[in-house]
N, C-alpha and C positions, 0 to 999 in steps of 0.2 A: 400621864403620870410619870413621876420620875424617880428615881432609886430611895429617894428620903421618903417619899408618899409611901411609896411599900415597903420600905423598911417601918415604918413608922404604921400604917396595918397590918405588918407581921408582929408585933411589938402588944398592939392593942388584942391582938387575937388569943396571942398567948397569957395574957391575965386575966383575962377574963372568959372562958371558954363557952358559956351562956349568950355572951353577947357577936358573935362573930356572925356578920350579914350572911344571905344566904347568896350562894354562888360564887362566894370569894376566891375560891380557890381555883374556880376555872376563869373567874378575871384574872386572876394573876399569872397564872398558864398563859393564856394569851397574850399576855400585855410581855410578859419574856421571849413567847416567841417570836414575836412581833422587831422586839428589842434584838432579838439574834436577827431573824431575817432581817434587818438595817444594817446591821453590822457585816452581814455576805456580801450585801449588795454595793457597799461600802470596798469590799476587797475586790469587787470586778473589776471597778474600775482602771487598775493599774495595767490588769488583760489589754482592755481596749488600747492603753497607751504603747503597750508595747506591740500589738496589732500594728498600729500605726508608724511605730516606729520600725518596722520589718517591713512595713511597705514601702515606707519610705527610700530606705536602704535598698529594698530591690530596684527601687525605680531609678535611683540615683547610680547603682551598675549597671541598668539598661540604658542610662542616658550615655554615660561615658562610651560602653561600647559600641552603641550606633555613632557616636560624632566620632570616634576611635575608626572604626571600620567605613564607615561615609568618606575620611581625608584620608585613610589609606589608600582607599581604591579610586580618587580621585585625585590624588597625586599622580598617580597613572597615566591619565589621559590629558593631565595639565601640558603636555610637550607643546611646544611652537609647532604647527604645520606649515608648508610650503605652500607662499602664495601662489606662482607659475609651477605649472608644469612642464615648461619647457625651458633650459637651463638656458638658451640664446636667450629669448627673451626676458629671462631673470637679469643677465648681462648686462641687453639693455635698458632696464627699466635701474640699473644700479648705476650706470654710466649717467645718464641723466640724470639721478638724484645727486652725484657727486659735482655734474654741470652746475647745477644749479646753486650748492653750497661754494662750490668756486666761484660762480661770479657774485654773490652776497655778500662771498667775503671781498673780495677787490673793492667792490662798491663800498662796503666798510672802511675799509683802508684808506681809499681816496679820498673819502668822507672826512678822513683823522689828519690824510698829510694835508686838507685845506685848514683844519680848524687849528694844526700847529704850525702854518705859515701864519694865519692872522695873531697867532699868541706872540710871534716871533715880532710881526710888527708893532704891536701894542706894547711887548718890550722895549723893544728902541726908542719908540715915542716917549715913553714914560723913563725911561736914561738919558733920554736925550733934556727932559725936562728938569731931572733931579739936577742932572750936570750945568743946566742954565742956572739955577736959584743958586747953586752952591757958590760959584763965580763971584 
């Protein structure tokens, strides 16, 4: 039933006082409380939202300050360690890696003064030819 149905048997009730059903009065009790209790249940729902929304936000501070506190104290122990322990040996093991970037690069270099002796002669050739046709 809806607000017009029982406006519309409160209406019928009162003109005619002989004819009003029996038990009308406690249907309509019901059928209001009925209609309230919808209407509570109706206002809970915003509780729950904001339930959720509180949990949220806690979870969302506890996430921040574990990743917060996790790169704090793992910045800590990011340092480089020492792969010798023995500083001679450090020496030599740096001596050798600088051997070896020295002779990579020579090897490089000699690589480059061949390929800009060949550019040297393929210039000539090719001056030597322009100068033929020009003639």
């Amino acid at each position: 039933m809806n607000d017009q149905q029982i406006d519309e048997l409160i209406r019928r009730a009162l003109k005619d006082q002989s004819q009003v059903p029996v038990h009308l009065e406690e249907r309509l009790e019901r059928h209001i409380d009925r209609l309230a209790a919808d209407e509570k249940k109706s206002v809970r729902i915003p509780m729950y939202r904001n339930r959720i929304r509180r949990w949220c936000v806690a979870a969302s501070i506890l996430l921040v300050l574990g990743v917060g506190t996790t790169a704090y104290f793992s910045a800590s122990d990011a340092r480089p360690k020492d792969t010798f322990d023995n500083p001679e040996e450090a020496a030599m093991a740096a001596e050798q890696a600088l051997t070896l970037l020295s002779q990579n690069l020579n090897k490089g270099f000699g690589e480059m003064n061949q390929a800009r002796q060949e550019m040297e002669k393929i210039h000539a050739v090719v001056t030597k030819h322009i100068n033929d046709q020009t003639k």
